[in-house]
N, C-alpha and C positions, 0 to 999 in steps of 0.2 A: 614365698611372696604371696602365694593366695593363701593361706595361712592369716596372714596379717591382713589380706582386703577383709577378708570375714569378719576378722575381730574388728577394724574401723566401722564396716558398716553396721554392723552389733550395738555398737558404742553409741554410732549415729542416732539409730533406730531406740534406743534406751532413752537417750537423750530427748528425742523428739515426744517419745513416750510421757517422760516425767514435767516437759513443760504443759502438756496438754492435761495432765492431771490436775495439778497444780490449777491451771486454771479453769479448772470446771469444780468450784469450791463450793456450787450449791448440788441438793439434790435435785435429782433427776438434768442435771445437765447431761449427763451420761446418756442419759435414755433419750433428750431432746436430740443431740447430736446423731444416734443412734438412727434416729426418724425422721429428721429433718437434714443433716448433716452440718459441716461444720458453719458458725457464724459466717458472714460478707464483713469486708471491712467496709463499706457504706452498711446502715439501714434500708433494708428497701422499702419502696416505696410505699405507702397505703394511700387506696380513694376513699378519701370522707366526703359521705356524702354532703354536699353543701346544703348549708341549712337556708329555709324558706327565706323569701325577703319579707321584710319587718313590711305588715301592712301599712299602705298609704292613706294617711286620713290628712283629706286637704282641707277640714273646718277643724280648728283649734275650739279648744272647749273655751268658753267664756270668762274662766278663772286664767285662763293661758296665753290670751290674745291680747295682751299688753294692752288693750283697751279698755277693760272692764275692772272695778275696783275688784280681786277677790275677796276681801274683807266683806265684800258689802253682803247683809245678810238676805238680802233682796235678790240676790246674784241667782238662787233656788227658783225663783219664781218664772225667770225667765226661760224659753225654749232654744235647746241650744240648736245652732245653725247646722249641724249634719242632719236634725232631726226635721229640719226644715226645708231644707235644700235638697237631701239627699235623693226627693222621691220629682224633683222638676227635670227637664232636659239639660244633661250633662252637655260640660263644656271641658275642655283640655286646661283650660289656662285659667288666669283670674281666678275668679272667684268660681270655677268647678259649675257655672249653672248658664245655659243659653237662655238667658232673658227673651228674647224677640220670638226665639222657638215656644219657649212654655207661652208666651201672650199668643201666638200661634193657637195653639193646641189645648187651649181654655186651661190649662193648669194652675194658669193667675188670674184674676180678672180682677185692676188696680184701678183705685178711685181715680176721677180722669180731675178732679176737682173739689175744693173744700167748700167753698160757696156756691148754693144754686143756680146764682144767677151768674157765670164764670162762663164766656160763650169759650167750649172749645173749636177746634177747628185741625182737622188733619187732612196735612197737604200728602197726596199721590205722588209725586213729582221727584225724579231720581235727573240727580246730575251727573255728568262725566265730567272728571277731572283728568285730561289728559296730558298736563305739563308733569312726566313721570319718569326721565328719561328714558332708560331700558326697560323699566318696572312696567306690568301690565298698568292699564288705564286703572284709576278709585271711579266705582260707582257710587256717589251718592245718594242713598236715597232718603229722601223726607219724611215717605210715612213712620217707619218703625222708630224714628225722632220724635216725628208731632204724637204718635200714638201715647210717648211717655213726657212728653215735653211741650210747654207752650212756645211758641214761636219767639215771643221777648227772651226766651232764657239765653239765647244766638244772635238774633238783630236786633238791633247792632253794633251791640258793643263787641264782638268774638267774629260774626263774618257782617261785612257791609252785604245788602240783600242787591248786589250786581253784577253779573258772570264776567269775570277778570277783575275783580276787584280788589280779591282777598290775595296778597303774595303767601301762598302757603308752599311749606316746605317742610321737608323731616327735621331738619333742624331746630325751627322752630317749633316743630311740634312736642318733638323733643323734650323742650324746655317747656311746655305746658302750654305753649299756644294754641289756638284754632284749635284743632279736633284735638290736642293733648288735654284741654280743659277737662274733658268727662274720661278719656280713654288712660287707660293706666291706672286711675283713680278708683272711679265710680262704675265703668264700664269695662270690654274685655281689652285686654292690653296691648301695646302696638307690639309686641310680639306676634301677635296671628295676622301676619304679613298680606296673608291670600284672603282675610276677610275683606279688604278695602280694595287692593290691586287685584281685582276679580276679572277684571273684562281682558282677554287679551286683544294688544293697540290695533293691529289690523284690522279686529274687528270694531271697534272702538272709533277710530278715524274714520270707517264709512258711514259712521252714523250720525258723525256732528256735523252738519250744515258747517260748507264752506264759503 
């Protein structure tokens, strides 16, 4: 009987032998196995390193901005806006540039008017908007408006010039009303929530004459 286990396990051991040949039909599989030993049945794992993220360029070239003819052979002439923008105070949103910081910080210094005789007039005067419900209180303020804006471009067709006049709302701003008229558009977007809802309301309601 141990006679025949030896010869079974012989058999076994041949057998186990000849498939593992068989499948090591290239060279140096031999030598891999040898050094590495034998395959996984998964692959394991490798860390590739992840590749860099694709630079963010927030000015579209002028041939790209859906706005500009690229055909137009004129198109060359023009300065394209990364080269123009890139070097004022950076903004998150919109249009990538704080307007009111670079007029700040003489980066800009924009015609206040096309005719000499064009009286301008910049009003000091910040509002509180405190029907907000939870949202901190909107400060408004006038100058950094009248600094780029004459007073007719708002009263009164856009805000009647009378504290509780104007029903303003997200809603309608929304939809392009009241402050949507410039914001979203022309200005930074009502996405940067905490530029307008600045004042927190506690502080805010001790400061409005009751």
């Amino acid at each position: 009987m141990a006679r025949n286990l030896v010869g079974y396990l012989s058999a076994i051991t041949f057998l186990a032998a000849a498939v593992f040949l068989v499948g090591c039909d290239r060279p140096g599989d031999l030598e891999s196995f040898a050094t590495k030993g034998p395959p996984s049945a998964e692959p394991a794992s490798v860390n590739v390193p992840a590749s860099p993220p694709e630079p963010v360029i927030p000015w579209a070239l002028l041939a790209h901005d859906n706005l500009h003819d690229p055909r137009n052979p004129s198109l060359a002439l023009m300065q394209e806006p990364a080269e123009a923008l890139s070097v004022l105070s950076p903004a998150q949103e919109g249009n990538f540039v704080n307007w009111v910081a670079a007029l700040r910080s003489g980066e800009i210094s924009p015609r206040t008017n096309v005719y000499p005789e064009t009286k301008i007039r910049v009003l000091d005067l910040d509002v509180l908007m405190v029907d907000t419900a939870a949202m901190p209180v909107v400060l408004f303020p006038h100058r950094p408006h009248t600094e780029w804006l004459d007073c007719s471009n708002c009263h009164d067709k856009i805000f009647v010039a009378k504290s509780g006049a104007n029903p303003v709302n997200m809603f309608r701003i929304l939809q392009g009303e009241f402050c949507g008229q410039c914001h979203g558009a022309v200005s930074f977007p009502l996405t940067q929530c905490q530029r307008c809802h600045s004042v927190p309301r506690e502080q805010a309601l001790q400061a409005v004459p009751k």
